[in-house]
N, CA and C atoms as an extended XYZ file, in Angstrom:
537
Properties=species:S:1:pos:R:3:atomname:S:1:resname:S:1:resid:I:1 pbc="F F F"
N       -75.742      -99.581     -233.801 N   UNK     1
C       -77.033      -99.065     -233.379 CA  UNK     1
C       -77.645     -100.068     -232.391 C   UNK     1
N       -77.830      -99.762     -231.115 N   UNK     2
C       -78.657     -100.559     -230.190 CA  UNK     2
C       -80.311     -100.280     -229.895 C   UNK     2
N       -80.948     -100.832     -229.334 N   UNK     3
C       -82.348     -100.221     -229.163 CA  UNK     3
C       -82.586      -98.960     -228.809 C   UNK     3
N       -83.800      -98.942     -229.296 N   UNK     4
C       -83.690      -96.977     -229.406 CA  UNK     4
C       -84.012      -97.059     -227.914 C   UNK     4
N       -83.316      -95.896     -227.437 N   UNK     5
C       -83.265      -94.915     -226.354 CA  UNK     5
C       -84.636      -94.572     -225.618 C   UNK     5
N       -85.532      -94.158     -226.432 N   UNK     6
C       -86.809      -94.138     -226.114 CA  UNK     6
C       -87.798      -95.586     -225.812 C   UNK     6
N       -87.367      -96.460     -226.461 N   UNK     7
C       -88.380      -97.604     -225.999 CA  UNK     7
C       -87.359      -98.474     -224.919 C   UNK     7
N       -86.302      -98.134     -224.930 N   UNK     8
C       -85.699      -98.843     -223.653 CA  UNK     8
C       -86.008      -98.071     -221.878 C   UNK     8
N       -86.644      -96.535     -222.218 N   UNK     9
C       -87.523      -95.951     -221.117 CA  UNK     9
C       -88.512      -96.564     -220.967 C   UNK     9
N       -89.345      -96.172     -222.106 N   UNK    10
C       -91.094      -96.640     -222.633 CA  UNK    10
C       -90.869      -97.986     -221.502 C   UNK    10
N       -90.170      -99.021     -221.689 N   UNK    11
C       -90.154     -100.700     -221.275 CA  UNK    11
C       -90.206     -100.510     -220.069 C   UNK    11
N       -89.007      -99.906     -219.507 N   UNK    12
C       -88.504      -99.607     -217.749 CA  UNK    12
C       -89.708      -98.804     -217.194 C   UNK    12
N       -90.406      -97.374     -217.783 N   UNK    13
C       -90.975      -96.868     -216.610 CA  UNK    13
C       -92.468      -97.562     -216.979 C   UNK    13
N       -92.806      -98.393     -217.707 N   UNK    14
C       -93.784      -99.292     -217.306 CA  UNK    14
C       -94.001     -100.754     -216.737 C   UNK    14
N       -92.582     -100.844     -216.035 N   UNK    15
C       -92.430     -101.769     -215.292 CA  UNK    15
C       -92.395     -103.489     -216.395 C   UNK    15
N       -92.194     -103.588     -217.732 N   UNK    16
C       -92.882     -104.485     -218.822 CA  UNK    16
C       -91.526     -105.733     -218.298 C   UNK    16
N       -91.624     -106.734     -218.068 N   UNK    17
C       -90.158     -107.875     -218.642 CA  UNK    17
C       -89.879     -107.865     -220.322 C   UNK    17
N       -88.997     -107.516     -220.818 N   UNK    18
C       -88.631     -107.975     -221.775 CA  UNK    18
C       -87.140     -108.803     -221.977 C   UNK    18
N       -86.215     -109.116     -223.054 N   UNK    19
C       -85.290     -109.397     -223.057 CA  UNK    19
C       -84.392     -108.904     -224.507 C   UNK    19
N       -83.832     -108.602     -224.483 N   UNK    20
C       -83.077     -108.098     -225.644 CA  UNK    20
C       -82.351     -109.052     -226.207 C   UNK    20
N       -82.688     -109.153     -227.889 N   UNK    21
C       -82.149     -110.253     -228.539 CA  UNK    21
C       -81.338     -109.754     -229.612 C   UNK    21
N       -79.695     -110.133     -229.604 N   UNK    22
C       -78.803     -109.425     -230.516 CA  UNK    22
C       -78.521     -110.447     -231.332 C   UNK    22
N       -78.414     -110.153     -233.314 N   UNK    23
C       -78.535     -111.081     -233.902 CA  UNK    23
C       -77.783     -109.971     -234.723 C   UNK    23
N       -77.372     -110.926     -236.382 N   UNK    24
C       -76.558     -110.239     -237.145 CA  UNK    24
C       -77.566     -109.448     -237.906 C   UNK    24
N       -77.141     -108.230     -238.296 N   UNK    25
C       -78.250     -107.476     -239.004 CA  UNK    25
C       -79.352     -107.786     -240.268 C   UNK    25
N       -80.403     -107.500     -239.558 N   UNK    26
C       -81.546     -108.066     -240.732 CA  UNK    26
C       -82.082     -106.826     -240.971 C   UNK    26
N       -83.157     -107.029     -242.013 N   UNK    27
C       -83.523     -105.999     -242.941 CA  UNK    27
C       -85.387     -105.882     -242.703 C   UNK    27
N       -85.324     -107.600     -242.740 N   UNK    28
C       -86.845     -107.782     -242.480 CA  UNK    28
C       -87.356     -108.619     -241.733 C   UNK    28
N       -88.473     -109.075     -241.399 N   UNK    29
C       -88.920     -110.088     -240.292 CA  UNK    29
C       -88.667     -111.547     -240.808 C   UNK    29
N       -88.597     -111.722     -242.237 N   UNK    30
C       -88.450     -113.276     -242.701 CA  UNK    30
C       -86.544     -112.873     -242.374 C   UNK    30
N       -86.161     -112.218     -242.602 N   UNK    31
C       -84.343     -112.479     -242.146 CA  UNK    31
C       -84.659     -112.969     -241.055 C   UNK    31
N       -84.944     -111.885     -240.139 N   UNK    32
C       -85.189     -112.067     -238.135 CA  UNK    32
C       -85.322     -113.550     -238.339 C   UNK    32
N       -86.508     -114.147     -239.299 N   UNK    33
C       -86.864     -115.681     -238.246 CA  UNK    33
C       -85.667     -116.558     -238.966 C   UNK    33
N       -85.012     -116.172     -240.246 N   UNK    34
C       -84.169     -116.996     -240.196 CA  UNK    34
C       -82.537     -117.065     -239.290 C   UNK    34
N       -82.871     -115.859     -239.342 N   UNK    35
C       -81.280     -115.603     -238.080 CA  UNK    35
C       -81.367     -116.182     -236.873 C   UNK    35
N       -82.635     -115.877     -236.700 N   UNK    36
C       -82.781     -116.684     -234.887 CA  UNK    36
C       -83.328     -118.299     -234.871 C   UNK    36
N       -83.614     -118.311     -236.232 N   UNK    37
C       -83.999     -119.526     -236.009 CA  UNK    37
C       -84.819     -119.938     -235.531 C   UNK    37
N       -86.404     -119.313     -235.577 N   UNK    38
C       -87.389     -118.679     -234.651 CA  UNK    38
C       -88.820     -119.516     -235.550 C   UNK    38
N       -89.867     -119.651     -235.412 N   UNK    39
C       -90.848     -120.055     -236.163 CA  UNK    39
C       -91.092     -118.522     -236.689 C   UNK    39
N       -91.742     -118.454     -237.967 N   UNK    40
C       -92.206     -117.216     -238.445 CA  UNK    40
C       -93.538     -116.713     -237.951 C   UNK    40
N       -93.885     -117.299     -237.097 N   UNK    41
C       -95.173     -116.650     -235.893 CA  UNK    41
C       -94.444     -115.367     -234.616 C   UNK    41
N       -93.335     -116.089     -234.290 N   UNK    42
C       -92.685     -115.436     -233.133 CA  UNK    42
C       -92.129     -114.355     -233.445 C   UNK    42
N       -92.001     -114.122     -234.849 N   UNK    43
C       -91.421     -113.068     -235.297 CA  UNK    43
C       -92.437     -111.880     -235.346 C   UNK    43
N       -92.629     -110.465     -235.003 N   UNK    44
C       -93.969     -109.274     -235.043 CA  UNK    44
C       -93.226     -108.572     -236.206 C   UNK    44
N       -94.313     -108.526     -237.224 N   UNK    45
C       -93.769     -107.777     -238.317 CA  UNK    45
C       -94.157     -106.664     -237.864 C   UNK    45
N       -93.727     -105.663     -238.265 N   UNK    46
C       -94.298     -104.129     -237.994 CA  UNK    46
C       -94.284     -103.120     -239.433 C   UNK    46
N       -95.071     -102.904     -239.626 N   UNK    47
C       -95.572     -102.123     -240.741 CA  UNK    47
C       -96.216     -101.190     -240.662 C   UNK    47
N       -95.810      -99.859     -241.081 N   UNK    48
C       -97.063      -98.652     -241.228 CA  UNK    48
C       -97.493      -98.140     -242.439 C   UNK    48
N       -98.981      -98.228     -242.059 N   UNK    49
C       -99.400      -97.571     -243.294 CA  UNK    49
C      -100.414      -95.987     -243.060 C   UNK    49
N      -100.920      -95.686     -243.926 N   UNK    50
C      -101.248      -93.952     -244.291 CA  UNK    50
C      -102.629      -94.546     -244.645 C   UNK    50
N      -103.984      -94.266     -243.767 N   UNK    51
C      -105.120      -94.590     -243.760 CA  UNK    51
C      -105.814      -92.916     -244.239 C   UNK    51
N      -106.040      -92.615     -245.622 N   UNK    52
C      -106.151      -91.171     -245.420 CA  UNK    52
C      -105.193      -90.325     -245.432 C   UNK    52
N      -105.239      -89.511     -244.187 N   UNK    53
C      -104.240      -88.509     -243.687 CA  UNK    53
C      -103.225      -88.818     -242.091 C   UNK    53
N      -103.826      -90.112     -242.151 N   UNK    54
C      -103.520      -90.920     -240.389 CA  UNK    54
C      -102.388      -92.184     -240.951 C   UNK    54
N      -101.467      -92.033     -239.962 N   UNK    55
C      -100.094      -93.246     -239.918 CA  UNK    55
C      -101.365      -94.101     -238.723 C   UNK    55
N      -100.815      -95.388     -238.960 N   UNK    56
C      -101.195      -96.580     -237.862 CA  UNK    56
C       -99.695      -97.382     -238.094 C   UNK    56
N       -99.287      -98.447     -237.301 N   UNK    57
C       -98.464      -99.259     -237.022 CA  UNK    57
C       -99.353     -100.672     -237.193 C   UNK    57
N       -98.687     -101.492     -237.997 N   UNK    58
C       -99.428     -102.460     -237.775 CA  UNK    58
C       -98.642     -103.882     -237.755 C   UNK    58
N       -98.917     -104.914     -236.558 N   UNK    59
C       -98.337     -105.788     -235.969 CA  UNK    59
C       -98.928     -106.841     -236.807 C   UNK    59
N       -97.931     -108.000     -237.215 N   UNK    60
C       -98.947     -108.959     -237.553 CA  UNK    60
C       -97.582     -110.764     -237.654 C   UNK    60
N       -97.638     -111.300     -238.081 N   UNK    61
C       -97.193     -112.660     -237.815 CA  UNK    61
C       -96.136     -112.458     -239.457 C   UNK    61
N       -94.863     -112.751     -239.298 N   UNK    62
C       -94.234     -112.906     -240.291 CA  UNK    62
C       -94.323     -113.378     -241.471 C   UNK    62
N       -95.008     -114.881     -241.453 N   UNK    63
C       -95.878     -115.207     -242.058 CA  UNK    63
C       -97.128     -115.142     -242.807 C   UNK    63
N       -97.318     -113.787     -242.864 N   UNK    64
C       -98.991     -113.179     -243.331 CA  UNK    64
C       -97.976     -111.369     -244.163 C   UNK    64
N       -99.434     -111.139     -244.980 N   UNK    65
C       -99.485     -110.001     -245.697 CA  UNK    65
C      -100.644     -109.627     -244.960 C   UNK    65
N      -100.451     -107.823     -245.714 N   UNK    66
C      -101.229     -106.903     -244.989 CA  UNK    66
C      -102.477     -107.467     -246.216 C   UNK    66
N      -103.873     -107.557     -245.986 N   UNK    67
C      -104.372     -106.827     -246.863 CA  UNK    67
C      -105.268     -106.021     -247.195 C   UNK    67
N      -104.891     -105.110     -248.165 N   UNK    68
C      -104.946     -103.785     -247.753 CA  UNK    68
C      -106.683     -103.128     -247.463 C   UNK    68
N      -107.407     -104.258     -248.667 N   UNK    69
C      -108.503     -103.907     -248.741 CA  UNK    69
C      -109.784     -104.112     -247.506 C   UNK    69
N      -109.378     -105.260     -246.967 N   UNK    70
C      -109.610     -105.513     -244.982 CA  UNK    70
C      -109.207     -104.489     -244.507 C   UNK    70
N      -108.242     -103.563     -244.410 N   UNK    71
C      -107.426     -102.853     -243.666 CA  UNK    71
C      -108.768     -101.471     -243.802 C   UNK    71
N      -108.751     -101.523     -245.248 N   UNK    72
C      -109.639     -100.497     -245.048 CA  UNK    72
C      -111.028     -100.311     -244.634 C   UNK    72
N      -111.601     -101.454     -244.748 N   UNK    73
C      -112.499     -101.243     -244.356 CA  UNK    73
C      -112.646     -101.483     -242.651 C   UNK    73
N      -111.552     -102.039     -241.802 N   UNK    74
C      -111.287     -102.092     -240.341 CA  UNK    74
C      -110.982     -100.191     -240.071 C   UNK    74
N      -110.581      -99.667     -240.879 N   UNK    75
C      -110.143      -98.269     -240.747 CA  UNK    75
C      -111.123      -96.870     -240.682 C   UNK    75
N      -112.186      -97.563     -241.833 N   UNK    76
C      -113.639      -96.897     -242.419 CA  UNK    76
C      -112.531      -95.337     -243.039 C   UNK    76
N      -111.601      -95.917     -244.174 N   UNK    77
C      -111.046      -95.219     -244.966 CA  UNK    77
C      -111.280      -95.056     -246.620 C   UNK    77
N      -110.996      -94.202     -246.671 N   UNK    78
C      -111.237      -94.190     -248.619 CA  UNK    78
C      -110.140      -94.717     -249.198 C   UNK    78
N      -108.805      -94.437     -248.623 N   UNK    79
C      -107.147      -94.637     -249.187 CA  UNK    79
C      -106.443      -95.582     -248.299 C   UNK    79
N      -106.126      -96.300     -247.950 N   UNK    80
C      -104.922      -97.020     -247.571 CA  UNK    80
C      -103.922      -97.429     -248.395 C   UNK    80
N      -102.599      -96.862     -247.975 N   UNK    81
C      -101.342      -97.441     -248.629 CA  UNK    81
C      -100.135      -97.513     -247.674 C   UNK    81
N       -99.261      -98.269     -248.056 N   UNK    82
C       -98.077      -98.142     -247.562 CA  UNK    82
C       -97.032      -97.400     -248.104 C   UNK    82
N       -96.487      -96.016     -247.123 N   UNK    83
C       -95.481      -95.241     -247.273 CA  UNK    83
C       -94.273      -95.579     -247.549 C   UNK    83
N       -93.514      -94.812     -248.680 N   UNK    84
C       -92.557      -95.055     -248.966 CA  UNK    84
C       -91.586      -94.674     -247.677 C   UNK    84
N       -89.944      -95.447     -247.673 N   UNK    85
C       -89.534      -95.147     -246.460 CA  UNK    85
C       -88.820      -93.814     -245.972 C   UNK    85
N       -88.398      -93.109     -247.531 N   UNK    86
C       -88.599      -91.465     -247.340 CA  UNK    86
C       -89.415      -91.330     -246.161 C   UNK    86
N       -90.917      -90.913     -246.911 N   UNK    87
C       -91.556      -90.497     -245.969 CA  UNK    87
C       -91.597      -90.642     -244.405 C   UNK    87
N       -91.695      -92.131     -244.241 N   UNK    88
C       -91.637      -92.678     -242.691 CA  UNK    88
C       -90.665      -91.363     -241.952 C   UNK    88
N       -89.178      -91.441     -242.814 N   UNK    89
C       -87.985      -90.957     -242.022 CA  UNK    89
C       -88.517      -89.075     -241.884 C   UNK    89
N       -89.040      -88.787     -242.914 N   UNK    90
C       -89.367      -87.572     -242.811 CA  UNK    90
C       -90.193      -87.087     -241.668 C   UNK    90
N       -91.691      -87.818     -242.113 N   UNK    91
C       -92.706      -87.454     -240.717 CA  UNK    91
C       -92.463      -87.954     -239.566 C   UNK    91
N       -91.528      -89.034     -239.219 N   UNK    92
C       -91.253      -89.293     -237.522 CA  UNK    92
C       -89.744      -88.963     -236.983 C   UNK    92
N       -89.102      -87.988     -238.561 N   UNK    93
C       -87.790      -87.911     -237.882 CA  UNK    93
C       -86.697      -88.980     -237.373 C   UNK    93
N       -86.754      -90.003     -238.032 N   UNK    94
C       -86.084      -91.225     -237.958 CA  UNK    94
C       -85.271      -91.353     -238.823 C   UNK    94
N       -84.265      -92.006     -238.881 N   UNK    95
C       -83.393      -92.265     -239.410 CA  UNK    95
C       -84.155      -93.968     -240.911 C   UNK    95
N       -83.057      -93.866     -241.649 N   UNK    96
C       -83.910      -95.568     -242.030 CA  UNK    96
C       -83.712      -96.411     -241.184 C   UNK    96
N       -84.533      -97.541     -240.915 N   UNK    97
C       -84.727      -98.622     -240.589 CA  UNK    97
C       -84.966      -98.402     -238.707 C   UNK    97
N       -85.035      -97.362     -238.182 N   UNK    98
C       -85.096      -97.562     -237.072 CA  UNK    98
C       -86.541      -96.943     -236.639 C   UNK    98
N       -87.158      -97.252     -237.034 N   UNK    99
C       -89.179      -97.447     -236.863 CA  UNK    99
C       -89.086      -98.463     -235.980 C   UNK    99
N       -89.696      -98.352     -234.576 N   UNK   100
C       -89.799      -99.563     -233.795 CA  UNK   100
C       -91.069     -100.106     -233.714 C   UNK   100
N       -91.234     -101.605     -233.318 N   UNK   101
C       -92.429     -101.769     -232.970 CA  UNK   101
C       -93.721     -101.653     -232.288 C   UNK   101
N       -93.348     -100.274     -231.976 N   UNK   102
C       -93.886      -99.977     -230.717 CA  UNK   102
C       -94.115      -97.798     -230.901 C   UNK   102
N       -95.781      -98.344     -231.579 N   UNK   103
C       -96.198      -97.234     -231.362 CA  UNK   103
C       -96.477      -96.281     -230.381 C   UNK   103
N       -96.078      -96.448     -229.699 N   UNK   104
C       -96.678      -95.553     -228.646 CA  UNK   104
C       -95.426      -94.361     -228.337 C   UNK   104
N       -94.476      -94.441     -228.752 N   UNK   105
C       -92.878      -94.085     -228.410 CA  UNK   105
C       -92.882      -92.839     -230.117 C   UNK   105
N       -93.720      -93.078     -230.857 N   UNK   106
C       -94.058      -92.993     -232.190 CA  UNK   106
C       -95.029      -91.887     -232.284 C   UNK   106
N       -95.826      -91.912     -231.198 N   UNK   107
C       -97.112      -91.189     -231.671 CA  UNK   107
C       -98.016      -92.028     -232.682 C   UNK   107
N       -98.086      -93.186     -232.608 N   UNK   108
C       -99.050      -93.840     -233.685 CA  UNK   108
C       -99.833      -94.762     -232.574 C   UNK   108
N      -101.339      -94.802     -233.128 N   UNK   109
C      -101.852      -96.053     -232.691 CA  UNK   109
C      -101.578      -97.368     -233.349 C   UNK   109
N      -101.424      -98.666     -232.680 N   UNK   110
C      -101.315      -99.714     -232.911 CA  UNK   110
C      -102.470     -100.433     -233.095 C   UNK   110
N      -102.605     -101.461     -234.373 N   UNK   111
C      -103.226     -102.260     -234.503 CA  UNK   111
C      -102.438     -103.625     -234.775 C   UNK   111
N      -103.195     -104.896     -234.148 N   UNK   112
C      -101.932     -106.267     -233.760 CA  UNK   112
C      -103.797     -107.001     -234.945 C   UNK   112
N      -102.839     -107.557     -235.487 N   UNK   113
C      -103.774     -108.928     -236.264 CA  UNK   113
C      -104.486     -109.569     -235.760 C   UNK   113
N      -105.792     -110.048     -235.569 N   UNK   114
C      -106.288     -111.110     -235.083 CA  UNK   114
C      -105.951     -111.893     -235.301 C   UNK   114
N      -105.552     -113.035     -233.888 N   UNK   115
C      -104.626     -114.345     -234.430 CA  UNK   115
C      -103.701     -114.309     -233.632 C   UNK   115
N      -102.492     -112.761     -233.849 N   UNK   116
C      -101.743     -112.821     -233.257 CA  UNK   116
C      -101.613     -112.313     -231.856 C   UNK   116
N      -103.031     -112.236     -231.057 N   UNK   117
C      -102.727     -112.005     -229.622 CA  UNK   117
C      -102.837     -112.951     -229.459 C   UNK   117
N      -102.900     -114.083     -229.660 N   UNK   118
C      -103.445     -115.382     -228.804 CA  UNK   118
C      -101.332     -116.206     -228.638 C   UNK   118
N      -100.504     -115.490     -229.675 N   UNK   119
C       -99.238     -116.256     -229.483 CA  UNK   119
C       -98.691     -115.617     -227.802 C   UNK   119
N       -98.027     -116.329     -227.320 N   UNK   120
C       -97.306     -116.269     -226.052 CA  UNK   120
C       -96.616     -115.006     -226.168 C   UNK   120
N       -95.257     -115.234     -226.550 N   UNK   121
C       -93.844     -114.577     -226.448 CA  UNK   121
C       -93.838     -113.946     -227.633 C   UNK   121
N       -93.050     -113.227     -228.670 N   UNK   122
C       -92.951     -112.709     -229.820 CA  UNK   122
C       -91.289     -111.711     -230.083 C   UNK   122
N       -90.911     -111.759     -231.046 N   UNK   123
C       -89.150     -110.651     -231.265 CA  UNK   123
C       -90.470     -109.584     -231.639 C   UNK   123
N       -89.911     -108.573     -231.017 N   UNK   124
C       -90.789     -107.336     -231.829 CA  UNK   124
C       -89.519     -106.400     -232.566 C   UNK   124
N       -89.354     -105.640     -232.961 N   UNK   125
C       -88.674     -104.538     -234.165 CA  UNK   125
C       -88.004     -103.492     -232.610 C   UNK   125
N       -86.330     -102.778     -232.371 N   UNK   126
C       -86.368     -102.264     -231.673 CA  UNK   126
C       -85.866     -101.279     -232.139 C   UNK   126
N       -86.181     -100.900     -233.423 N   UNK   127
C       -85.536      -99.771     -233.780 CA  UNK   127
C       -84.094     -100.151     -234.368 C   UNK   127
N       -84.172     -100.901     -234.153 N   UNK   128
C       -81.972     -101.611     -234.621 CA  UNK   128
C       -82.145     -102.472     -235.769 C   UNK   128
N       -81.012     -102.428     -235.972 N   UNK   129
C       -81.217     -103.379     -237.324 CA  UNK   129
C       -80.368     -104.653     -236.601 C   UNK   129
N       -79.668     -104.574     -235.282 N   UNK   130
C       -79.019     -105.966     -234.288 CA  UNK   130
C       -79.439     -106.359     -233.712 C   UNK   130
N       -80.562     -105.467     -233.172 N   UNK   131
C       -81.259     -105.939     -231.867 CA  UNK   131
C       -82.340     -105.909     -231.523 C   UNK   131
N       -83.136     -106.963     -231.336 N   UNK   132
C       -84.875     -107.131     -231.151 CA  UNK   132
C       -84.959     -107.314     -229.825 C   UNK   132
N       -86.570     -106.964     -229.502 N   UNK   133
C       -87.029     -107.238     -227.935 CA  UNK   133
C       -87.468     -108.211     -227.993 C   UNK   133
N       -87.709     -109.113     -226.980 N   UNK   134
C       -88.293     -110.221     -226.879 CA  UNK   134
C       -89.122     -110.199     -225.781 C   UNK   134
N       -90.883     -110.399     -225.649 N   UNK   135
C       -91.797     -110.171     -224.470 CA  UNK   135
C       -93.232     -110.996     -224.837 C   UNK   135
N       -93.871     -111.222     -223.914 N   UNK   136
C       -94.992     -111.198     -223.758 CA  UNK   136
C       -96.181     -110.293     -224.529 C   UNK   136
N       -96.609     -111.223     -225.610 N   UNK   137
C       -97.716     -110.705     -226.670 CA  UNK   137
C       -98.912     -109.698     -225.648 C   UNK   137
N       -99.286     -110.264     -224.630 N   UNK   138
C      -100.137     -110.062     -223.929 CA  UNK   138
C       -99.923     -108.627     -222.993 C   UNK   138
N       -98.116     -108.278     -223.095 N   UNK   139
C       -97.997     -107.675     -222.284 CA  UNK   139
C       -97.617     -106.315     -223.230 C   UNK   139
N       -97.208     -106.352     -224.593 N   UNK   140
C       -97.068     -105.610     -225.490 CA  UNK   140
C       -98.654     -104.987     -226.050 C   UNK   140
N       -99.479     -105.711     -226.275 N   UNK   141
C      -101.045     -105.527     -226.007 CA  UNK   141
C      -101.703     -104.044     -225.076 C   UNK   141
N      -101.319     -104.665     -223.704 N   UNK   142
C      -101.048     -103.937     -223.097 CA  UNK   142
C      -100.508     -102.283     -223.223 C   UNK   142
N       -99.395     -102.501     -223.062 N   UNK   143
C       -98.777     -101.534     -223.189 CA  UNK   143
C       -98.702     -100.967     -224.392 C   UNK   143
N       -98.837     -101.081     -225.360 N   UNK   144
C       -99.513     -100.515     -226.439 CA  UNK   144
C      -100.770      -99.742     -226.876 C   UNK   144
N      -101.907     -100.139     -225.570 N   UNK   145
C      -103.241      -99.920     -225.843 CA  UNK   145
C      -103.603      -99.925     -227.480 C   UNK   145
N      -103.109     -101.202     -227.684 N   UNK   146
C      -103.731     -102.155     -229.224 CA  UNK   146
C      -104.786     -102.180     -229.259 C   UNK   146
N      -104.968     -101.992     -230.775 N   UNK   147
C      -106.184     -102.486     -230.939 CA  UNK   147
C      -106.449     -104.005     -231.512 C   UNK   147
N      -107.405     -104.776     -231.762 N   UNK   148
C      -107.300     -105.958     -232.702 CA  UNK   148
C      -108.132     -106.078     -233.507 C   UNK   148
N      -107.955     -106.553     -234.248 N   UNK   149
C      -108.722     -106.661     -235.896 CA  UNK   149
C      -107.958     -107.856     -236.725 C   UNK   149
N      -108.928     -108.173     -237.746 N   UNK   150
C      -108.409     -109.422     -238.709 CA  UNK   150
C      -107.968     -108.727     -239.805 C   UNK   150
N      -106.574     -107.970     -240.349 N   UNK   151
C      -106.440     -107.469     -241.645 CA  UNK   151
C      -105.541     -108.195     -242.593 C   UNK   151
N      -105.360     -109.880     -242.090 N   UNK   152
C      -104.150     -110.168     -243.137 CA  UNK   152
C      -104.384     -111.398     -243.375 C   UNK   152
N      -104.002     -112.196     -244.565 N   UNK   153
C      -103.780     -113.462     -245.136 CA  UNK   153
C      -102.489     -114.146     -244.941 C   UNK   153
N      -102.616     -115.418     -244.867 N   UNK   154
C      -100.850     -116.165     -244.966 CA  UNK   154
C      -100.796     -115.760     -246.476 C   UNK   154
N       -99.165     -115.633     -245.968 N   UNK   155
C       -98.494     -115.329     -247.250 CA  UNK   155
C       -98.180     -116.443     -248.633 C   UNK   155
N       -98.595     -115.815     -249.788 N   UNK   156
C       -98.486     -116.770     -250.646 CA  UNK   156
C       -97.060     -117.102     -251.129 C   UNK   156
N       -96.680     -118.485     -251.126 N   UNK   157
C       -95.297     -118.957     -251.898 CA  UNK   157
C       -95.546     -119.071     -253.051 C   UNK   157
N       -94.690     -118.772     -254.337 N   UNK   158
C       -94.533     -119.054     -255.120 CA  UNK   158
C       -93.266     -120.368     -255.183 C   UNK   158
N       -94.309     -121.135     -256.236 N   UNK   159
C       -93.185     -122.355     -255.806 CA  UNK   159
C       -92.819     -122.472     -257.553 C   UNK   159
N       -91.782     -122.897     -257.080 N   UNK   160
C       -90.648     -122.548     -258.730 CA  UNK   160
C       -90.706     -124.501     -258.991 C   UNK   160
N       -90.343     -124.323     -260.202 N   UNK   161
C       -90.083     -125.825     -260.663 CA  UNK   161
C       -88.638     -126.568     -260.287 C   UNK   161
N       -89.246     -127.372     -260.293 N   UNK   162
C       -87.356     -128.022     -259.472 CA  UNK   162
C       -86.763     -128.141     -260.597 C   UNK   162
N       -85.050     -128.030     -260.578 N   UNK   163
C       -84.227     -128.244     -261.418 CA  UNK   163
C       -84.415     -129.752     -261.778 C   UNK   163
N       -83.956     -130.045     -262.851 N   UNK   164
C       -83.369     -131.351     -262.488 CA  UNK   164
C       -82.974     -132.429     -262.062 C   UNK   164
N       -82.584     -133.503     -261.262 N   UNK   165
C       -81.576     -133.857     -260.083 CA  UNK   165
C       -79.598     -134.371     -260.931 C   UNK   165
N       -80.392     -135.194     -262.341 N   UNK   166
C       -79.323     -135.288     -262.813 CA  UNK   166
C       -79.512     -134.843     -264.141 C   UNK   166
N       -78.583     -133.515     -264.289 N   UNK   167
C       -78.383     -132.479     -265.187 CA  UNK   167
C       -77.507     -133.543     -266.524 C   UNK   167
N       -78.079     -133.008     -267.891 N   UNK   168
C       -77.113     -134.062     -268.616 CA  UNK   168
C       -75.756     -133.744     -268.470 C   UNK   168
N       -75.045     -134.821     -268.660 N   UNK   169
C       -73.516     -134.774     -268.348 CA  UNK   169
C       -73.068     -134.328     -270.006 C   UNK   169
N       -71.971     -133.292     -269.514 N   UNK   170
C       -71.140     -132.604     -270.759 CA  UNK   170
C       -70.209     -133.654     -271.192 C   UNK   170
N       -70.041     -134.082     -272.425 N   UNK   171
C       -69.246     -135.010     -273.219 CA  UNK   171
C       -67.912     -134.689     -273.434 C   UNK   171
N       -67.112     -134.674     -273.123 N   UNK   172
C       -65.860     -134.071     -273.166 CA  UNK   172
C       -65.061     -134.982     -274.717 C   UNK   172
N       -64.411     -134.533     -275.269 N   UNK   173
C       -63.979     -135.359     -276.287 CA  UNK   173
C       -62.124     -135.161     -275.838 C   UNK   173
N       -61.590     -136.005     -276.000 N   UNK   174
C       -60.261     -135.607     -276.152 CA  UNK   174
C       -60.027     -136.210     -277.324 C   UNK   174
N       -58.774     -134.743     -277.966 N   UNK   175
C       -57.962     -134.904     -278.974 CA  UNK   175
C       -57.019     -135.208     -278.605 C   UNK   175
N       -56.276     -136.175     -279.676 N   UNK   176
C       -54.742     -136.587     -279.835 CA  UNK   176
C       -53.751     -135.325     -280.433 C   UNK   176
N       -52.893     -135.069     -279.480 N   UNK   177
C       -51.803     -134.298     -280.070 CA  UNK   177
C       -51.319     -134.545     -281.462 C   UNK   177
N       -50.935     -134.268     -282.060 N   UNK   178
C       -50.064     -134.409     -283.555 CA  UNK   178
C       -48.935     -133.805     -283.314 C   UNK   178
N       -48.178     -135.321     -283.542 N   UNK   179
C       -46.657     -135.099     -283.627 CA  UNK   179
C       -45.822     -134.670     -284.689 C   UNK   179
């Protein structure tokens, strides 16, 4: 699967630079930044959620969660949730995993995090599970006719207890044969 067909037009007949970045298949944006080896800023998560009866797309820093209850009130909604991926494939006719970052190719409006227009460059989602775009935050903005808003927190780690370093050593006994 290469970038979808439609946002490799969308890019060209709006004249945009991008660059196409082929990596081994990821699933999610924390894979992406570890495959490329990327800071988890550069990475554009893309997420949609169901405000009501309305899909939005929403852009935000790999590093951060949606949350939901900001979301709604940036929305002036009663319901916000995130769709199961059934659905996604159902109402946009997509296959899994090939939702790109880039609403506009979608029929969805875009909303990008506050925070994250101010990064340079960014991998955005191209519909592939091999292959990301790589462009100008400013120019995806753009061409998106984004909106911006503050809807997300850094993401919380759970931090686990360290093992050990030196695990007790197993006592081995040896027996004497009997002759």
């Amino acid at each position: 699967m290469t970038i979808h067909p439609k946002l490799k037009k969308h890019l060209e007949t709006n004249k945009v630079k991008y660059q196409i970045v082929p990596h081994k298949k990821v699933f999610t944006a924390l894979d992406a930044a570890a495959t490329l080896k990327c800071k988890l800023e550069e990475i554009a998560k893309s997420l949609v959620v169901k405000a009501d009866k309305n899909y939005y797309l929403l852009i935000l820093a790999a590093n951060r969660n949606v949350n939901l209850n900001k979301l709604q009130k940036v929305l002036k909604a009663k319901k916000v949730l995130i769709p199961k991926e059934a659905e996604l494939v159902k109402a946009f006719k997509i296959k899994p995993g090939s939702l790109t970052g880039f609403g506009a190719i979608h029929q969805l409006p875009v909303i990008v995090d506050k925070g994250y227009d101010k990064v340079k460059k960014a991998i955005f989602s191209s519909g592939s599970l091999i292959e990301s775009v790589k462009m100008k935050v400013a120019d995806y903005l753009k061409l998106e006719k984004a909106i911006v808003h503050q809807f997300s927190e850094l993401k919380k780690i759970k931090k686990t207890k360290k093992q050990k370093s030196n695990p007790p050593s197993l006592k081995l006994r040896r027996t004497k044969k009997k002759k």
